[in-house]
mmCIF file as Biopython writes it, N, C-alpha, C and O atoms, coordinates in Angstrom:
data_model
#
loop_
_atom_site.group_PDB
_atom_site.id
_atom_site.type_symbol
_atom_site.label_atom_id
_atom_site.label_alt_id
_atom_site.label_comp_id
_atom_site.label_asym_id
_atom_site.label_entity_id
_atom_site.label_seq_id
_atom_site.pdbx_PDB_ins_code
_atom_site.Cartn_x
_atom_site.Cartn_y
_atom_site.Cartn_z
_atom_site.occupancy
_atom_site.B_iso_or_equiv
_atom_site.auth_seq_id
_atom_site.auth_asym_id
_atom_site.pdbx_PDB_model_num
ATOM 1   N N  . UNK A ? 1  ? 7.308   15.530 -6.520  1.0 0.0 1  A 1 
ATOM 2   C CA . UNK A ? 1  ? 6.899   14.413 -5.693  1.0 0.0 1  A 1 
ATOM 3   C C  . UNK A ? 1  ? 7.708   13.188 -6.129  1.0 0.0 1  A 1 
ATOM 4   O O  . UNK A ? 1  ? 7.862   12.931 -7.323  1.0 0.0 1  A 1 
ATOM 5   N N  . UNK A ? 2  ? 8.187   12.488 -5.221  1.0 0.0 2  A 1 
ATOM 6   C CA . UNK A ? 2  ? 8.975   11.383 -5.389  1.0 0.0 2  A 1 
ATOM 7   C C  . UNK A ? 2  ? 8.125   10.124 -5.953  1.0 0.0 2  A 1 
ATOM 8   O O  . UNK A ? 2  ? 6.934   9.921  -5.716  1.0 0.0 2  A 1 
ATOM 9   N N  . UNK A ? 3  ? 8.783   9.505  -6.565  1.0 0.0 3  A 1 
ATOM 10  C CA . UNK A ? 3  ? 8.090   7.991  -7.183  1.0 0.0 3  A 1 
ATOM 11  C C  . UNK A ? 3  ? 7.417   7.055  -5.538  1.0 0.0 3  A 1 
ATOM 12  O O  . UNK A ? 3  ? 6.455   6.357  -5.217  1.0 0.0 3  A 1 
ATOM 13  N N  . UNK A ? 4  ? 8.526   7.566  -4.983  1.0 0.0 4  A 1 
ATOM 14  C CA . UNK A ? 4  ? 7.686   6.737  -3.810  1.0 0.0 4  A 1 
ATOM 15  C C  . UNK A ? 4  ? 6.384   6.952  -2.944  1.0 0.0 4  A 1 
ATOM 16  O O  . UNK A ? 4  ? 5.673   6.142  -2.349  1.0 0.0 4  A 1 
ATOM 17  N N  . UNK A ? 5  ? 6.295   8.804  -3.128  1.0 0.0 5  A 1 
ATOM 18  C CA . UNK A ? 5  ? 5.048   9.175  -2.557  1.0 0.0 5  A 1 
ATOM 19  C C  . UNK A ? 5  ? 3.934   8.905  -3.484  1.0 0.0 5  A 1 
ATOM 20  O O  . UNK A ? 5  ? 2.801   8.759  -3.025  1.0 0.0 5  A 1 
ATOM 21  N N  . UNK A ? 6  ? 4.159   8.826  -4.745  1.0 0.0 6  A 1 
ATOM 22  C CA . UNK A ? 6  ? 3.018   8.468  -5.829  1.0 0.0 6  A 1 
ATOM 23  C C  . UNK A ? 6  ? 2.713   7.127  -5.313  1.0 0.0 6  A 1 
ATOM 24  O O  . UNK A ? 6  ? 1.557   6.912  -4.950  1.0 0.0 6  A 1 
ATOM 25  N N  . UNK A ? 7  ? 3.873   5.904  -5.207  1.0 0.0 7  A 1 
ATOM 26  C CA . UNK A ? 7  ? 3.652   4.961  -5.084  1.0 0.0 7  A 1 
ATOM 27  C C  . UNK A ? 7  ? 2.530   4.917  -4.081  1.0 0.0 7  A 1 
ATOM 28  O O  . UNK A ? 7  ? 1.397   4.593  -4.437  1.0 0.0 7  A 1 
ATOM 29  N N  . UNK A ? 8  ? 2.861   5.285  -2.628  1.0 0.0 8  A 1 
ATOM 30  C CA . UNK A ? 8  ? 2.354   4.990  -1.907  1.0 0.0 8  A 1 
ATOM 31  C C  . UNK A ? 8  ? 0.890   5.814  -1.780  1.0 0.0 8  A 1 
ATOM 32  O O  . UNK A ? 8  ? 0.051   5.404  -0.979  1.0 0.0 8  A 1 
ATOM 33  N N  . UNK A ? 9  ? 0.622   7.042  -2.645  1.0 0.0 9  A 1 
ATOM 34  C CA . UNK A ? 9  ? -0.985  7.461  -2.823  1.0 0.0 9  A 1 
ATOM 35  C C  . UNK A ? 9  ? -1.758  6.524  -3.167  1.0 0.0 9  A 1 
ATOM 36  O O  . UNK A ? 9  ? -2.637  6.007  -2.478  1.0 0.0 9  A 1 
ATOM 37  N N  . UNK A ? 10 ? -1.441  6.264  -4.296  1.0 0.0 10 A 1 
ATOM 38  C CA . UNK A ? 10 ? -2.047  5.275  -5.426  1.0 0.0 10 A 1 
ATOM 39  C C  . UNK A ? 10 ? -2.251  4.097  -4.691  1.0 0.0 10 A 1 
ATOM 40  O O  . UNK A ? 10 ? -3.323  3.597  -5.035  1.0 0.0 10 A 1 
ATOM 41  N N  . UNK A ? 11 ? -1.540  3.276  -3.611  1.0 0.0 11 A 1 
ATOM 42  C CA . UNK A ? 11 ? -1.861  2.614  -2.897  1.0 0.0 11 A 1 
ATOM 43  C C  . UNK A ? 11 ? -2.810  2.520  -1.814  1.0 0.0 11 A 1 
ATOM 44  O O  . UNK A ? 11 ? -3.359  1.446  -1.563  1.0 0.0 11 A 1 
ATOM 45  N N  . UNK A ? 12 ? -3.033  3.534  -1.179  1.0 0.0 12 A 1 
ATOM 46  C CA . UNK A ? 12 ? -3.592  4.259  0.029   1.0 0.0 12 A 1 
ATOM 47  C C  . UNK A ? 12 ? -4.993  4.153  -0.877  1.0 0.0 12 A 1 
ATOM 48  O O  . UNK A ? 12 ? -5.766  3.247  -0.565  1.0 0.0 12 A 1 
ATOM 49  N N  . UNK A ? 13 ? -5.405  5.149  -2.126  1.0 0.0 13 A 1 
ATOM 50  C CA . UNK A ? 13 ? -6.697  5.054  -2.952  1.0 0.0 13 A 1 
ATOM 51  C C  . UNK A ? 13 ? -7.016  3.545  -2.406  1.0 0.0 13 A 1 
ATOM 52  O O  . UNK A ? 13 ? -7.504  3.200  -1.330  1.0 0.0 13 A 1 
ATOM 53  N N  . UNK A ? 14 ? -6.527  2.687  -3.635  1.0 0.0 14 A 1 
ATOM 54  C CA . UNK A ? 14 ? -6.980  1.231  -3.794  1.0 0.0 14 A 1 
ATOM 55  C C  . UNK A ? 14 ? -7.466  0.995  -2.887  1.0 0.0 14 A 1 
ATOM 56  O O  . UNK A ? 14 ? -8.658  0.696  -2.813  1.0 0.0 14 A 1 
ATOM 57  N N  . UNK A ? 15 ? -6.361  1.091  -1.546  1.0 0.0 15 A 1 
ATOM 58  C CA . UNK A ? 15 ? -7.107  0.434  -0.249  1.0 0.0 15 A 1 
ATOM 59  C C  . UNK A ? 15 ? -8.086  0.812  0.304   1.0 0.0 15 A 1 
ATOM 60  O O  . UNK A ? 15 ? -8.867  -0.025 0.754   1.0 0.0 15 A 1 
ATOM 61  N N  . UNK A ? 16 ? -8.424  2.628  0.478   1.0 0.0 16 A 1 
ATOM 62  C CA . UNK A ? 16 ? -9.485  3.132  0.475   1.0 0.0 16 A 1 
ATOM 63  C C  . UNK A ? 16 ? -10.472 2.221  -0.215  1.0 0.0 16 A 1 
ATOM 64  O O  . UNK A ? 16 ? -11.329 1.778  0.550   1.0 0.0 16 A 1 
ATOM 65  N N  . UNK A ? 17 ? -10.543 1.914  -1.206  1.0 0.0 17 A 1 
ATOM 66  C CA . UNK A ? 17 ? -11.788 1.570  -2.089  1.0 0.0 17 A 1 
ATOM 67  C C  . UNK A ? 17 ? -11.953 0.160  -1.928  1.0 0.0 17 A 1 
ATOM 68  O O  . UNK A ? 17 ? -13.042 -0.348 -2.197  1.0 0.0 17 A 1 
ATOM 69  N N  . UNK A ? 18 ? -10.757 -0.700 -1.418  1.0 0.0 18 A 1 
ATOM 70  C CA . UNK A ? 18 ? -11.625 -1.691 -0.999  1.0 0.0 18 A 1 
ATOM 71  C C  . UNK A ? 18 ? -11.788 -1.792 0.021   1.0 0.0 18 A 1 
ATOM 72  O O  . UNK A ? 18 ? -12.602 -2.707 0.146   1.0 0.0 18 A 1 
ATOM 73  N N  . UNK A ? 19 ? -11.381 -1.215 1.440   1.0 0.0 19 A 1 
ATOM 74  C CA . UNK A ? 19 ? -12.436 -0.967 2.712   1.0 0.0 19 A 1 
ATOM 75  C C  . UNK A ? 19 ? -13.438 -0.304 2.607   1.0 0.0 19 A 1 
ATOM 76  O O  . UNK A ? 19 ? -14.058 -0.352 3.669   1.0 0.0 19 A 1 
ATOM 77  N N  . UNK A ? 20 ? -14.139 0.557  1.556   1.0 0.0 20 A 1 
ATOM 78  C CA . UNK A ? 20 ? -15.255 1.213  1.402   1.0 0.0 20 A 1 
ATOM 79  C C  . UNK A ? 20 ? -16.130 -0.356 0.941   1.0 0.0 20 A 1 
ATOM 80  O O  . UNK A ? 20 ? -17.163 -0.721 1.502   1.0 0.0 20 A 1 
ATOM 81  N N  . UNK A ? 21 ? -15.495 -1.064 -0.094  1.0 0.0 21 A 1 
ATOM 82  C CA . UNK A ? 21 ? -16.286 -2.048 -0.812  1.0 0.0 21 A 1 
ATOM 83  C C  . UNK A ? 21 ? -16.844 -2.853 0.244   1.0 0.0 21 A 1 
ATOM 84  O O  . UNK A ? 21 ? -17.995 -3.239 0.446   1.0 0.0 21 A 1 
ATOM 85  N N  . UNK A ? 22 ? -15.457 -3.068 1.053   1.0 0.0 22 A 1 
ATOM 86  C CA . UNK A ? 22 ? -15.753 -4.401 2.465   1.0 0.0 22 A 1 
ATOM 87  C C  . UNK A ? 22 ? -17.135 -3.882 3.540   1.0 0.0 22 A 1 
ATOM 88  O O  . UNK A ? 22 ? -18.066 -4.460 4.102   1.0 0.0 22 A 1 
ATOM 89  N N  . UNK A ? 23 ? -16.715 -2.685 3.450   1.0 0.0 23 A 1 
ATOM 90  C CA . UNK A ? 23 ? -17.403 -1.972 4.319   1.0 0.0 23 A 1 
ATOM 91  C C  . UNK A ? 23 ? -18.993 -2.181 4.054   1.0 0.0 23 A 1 
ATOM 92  O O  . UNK A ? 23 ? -19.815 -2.603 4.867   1.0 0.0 23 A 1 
ATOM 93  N N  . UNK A ? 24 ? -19.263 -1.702 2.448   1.0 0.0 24 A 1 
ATOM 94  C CA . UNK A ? 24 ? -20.585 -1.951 1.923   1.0 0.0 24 A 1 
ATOM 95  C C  . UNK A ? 24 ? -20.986 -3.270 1.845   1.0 0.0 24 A 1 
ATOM 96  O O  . UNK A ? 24 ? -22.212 -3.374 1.801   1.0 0.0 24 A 1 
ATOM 97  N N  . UNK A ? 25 ? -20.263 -4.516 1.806   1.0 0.0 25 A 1 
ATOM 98  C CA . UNK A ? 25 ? -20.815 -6.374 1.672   1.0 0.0 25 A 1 
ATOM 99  C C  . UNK A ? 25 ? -20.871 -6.496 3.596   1.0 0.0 25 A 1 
ATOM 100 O O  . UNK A ? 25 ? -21.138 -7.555 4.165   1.0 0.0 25 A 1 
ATOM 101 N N  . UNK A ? 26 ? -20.585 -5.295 4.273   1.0 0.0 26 A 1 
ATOM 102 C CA . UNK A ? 26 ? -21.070 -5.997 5.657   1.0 0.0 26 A 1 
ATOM 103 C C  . UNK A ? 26 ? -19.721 -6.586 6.341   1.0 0.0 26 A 1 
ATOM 104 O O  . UNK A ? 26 ? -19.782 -6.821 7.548   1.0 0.0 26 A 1 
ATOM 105 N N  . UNK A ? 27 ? -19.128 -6.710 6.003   1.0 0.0 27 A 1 
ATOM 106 C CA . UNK A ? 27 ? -17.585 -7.032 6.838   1.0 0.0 27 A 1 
ATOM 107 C C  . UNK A ? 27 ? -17.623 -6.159 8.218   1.0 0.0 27 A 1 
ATOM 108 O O  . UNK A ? 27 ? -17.842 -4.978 8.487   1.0 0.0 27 A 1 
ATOM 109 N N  . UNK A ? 28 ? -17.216 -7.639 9.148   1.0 0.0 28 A 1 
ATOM 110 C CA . UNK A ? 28 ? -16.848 -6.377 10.424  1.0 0.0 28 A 1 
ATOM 111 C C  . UNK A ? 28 ? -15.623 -5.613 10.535  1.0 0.0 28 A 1 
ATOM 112 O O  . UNK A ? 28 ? -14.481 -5.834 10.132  1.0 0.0 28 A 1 
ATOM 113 N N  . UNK A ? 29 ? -16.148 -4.658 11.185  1.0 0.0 29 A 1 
ATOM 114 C CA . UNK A ? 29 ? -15.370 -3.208 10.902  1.0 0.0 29 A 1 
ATOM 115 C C  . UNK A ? 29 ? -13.799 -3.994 11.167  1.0 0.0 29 A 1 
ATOM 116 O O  . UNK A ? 29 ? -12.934 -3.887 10.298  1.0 0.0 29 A 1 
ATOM 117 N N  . UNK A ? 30 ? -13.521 -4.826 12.515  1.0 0.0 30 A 1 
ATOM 118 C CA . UNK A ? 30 ? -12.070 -4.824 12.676  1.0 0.0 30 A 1 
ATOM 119 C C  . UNK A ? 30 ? -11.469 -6.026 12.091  1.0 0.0 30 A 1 
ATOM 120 O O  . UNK A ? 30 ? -10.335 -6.449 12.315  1.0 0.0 30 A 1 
ATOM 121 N N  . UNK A ? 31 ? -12.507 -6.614 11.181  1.0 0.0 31 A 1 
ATOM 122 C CA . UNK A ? 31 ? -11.673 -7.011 10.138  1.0 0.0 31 A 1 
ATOM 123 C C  . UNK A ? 31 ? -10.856 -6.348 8.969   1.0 0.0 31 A 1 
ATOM 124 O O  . UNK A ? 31 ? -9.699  -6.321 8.551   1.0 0.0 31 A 1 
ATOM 125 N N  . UNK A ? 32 ? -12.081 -5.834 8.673   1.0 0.0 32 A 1 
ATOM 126 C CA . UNK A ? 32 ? -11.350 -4.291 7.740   1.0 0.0 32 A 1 
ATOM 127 C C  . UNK A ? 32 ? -10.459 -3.352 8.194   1.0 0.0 32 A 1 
ATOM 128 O O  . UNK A ? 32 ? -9.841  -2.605 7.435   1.0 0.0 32 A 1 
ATOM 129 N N  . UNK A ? 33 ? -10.364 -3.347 9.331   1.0 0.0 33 A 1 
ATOM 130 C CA . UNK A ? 33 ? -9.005  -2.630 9.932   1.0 0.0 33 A 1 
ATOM 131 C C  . UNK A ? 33 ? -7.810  -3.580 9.697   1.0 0.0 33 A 1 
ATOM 132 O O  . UNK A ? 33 ? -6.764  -3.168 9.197   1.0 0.0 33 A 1 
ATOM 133 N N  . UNK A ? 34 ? -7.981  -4.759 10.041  1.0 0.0 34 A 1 
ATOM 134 C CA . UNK A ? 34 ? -7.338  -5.980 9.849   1.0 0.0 34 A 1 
ATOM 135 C C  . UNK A ? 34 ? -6.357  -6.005 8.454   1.0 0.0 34 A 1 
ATOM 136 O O  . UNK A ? 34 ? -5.130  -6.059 8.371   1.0 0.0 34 A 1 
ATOM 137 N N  . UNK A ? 35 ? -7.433  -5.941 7.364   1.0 0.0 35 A 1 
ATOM 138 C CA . UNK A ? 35 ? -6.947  -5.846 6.163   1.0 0.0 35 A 1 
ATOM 139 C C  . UNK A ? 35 ? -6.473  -4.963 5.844   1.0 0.0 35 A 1 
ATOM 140 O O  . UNK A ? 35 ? -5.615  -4.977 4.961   1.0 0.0 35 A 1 
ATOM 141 N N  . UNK A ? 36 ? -6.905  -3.780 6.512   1.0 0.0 36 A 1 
ATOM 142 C CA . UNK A ? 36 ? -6.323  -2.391 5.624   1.0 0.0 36 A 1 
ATOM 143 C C  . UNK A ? 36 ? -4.838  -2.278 6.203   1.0 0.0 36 A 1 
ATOM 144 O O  . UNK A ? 36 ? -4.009  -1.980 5.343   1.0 0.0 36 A 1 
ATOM 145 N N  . UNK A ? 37 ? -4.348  -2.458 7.487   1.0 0.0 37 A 1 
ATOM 146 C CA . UNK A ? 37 ? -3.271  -3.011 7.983   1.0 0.0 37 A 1 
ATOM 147 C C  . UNK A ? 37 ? -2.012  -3.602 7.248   1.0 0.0 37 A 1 
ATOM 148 O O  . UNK A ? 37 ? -0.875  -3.161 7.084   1.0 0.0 37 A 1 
ATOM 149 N N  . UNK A ? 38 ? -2.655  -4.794 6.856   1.0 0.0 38 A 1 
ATOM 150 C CA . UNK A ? 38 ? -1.791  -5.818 6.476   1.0 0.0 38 A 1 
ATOM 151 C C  . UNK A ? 38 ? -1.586  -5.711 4.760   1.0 0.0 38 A 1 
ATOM 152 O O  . UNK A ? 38 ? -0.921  -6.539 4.138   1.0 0.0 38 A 1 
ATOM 153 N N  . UNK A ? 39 ? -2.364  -4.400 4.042   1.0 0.0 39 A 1 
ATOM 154 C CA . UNK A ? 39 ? -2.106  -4.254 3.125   1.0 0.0 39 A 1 
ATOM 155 C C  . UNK A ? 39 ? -1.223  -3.403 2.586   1.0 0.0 39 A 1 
ATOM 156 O O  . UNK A ? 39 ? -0.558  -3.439 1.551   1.0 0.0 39 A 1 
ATOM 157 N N  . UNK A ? 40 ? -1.340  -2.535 3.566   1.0 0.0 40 A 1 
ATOM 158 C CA . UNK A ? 40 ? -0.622  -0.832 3.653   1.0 0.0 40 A 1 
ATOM 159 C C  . UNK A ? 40 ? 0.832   -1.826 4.292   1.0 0.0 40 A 1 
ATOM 160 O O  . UNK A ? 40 ? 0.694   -2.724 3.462   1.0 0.0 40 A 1 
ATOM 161 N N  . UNK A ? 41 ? 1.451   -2.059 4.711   1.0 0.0 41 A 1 
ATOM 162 C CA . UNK A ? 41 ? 2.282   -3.313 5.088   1.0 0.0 41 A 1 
ATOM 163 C C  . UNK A ? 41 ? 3.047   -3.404 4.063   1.0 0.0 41 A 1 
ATOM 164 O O  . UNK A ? 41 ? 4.065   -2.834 3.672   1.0 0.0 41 A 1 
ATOM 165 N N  . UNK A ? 42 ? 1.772   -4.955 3.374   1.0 0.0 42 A 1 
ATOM 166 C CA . UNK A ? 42 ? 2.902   -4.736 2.256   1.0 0.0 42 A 1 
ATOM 167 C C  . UNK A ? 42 ? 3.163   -3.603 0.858   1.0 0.0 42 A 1 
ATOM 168 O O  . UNK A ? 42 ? 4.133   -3.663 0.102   1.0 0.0 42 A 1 
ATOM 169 N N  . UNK A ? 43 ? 2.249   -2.791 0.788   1.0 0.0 43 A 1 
ATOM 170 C CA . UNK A ? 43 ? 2.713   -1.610 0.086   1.0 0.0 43 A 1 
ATOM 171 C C  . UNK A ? 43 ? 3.303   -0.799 0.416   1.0 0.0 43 A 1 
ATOM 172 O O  . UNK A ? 43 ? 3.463   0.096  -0.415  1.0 0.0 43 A 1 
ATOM 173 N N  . UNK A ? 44 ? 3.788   -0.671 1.420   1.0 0.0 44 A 1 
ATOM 174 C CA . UNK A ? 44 ? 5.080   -0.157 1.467   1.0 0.0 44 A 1 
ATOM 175 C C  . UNK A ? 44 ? 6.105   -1.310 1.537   1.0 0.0 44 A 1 
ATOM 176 O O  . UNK A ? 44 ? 6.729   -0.936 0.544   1.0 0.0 44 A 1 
ATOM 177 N N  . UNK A ? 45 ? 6.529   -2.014 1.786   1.0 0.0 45 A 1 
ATOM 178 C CA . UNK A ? 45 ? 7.598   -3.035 1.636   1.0 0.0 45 A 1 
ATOM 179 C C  . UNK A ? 45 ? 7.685   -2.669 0.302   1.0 0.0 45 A 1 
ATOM 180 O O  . UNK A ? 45 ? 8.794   -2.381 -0.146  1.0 0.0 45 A 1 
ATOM 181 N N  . UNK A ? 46 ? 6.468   -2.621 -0.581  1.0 0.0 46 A 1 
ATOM 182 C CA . UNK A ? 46 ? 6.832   -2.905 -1.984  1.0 0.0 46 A 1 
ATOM 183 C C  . UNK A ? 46 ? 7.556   -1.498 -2.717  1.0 0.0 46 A 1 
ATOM 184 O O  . UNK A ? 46 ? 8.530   -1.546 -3.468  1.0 0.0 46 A 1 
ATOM 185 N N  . UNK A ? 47 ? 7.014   -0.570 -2.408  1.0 0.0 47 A 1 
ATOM 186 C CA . UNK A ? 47 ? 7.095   1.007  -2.541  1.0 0.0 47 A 1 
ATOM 187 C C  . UNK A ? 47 ? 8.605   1.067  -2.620  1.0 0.0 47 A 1 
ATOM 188 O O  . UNK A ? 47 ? 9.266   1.564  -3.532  1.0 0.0 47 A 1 
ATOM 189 N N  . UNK A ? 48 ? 9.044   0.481  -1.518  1.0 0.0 48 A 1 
ATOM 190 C CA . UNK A ? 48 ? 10.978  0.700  -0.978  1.0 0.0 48 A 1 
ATOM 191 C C  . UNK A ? 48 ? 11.079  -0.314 -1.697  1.0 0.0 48 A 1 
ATOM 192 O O  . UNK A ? 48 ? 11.785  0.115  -2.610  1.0 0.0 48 A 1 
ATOM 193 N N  . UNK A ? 49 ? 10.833  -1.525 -1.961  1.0 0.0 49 A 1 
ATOM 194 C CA . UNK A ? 49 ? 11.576  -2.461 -3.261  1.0 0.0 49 A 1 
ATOM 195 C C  . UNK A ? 49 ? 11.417  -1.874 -4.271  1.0 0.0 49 A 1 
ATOM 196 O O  . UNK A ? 49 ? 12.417  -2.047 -4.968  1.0 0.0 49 A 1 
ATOM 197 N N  . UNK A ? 50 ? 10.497  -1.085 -4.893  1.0 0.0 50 A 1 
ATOM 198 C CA . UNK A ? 50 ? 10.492  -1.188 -5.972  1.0 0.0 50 A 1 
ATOM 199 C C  . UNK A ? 50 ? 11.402  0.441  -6.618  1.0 0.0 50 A 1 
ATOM 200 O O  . UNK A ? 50 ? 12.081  0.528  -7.641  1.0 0.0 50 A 1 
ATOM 201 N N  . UNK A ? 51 ? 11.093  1.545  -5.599  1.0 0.0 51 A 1 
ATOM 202 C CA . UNK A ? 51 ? 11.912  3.080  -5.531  1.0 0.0 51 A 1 
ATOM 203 C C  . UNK A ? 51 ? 13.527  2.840  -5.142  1.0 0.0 51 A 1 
ATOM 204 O O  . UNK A ? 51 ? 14.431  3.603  -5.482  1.0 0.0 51 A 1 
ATOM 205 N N  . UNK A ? 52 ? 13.661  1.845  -4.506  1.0 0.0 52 A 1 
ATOM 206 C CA . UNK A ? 52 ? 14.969  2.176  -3.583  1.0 0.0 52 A 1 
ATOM 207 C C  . UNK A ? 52 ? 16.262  2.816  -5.278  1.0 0.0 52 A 1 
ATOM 208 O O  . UNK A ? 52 ? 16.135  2.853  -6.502  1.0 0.0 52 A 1 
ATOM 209 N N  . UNK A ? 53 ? 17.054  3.081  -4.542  1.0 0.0 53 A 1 
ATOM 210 C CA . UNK A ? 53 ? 18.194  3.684  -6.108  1.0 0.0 53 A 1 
ATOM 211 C C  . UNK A ? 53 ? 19.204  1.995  -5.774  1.0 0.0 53 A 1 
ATOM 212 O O  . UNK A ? 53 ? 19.443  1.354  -4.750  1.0 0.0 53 A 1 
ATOM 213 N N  . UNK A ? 54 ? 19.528  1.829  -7.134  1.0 0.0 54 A 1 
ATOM 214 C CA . UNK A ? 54 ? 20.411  0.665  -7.623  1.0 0.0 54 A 1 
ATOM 215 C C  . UNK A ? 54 ? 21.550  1.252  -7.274  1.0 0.0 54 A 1 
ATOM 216 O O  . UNK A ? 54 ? 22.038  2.382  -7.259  1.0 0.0 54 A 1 
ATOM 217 N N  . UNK A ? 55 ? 21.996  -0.479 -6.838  1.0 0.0 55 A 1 
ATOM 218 C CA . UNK A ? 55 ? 23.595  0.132  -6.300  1.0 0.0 55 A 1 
ATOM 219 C C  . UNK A ? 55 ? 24.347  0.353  -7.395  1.0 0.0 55 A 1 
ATOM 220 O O  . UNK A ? 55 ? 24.197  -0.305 -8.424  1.0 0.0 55 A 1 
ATOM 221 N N  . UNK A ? 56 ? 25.346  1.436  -7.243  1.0 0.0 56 A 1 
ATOM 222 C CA . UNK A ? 56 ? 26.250  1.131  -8.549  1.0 0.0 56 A 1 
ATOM 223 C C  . UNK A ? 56 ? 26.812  0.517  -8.703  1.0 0.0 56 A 1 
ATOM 224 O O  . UNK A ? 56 ? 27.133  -0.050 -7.658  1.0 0.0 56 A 1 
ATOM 225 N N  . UNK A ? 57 ? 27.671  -0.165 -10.258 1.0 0.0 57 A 1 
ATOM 226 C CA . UNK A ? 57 ? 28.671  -1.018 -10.808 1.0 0.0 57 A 1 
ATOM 227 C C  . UNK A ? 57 ? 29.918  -1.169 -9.619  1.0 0.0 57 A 1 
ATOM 228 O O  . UNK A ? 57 ? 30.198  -0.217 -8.891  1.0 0.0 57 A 1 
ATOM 229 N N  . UNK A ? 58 ? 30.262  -1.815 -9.575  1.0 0.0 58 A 1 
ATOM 230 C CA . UNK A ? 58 ? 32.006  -2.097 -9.058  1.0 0.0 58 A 1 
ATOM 231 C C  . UNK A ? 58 ? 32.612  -2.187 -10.113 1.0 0.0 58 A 1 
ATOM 232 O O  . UNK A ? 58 ? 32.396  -2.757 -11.182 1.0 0.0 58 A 1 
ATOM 233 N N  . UNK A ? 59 ? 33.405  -1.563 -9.713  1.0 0.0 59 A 1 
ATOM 234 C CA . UNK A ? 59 ? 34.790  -1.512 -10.920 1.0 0.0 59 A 1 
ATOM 235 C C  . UNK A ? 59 ? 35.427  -2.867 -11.070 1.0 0.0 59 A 1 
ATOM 236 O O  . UNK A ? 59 ? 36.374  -3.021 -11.841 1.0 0.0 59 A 1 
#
């Protein structure tokens, strides 16, 4: 499994668990869609910043 699919499990959890949390304090639902959205967003933006391969040296 690639660093990036870990990345992005491990991300997917978290968010799971805090739309479960939002879910339990009463948040409306399409806010929590809202968030889960805009989080998964930027975890992946971050996933590809942070996996992508370094360019190599120039001679």
């Amino acid at each position: 499994m690639s660093s990036f699919s870990t990345y992005i499990i491990g991300f997917v959890v978290i968010v799971a668990g805090l739309a479960i949390g939002a879910y339990m304090l009463a948040v409306p639902p399409l806010w929590i869609l809202v968030g889960v959205l805009v989080v998964i967003g930027i975890g992946v933006v971050m996933a590809t910043s942070r996996t992508k391969p370094r360019d190599p040296p120039s001679v």
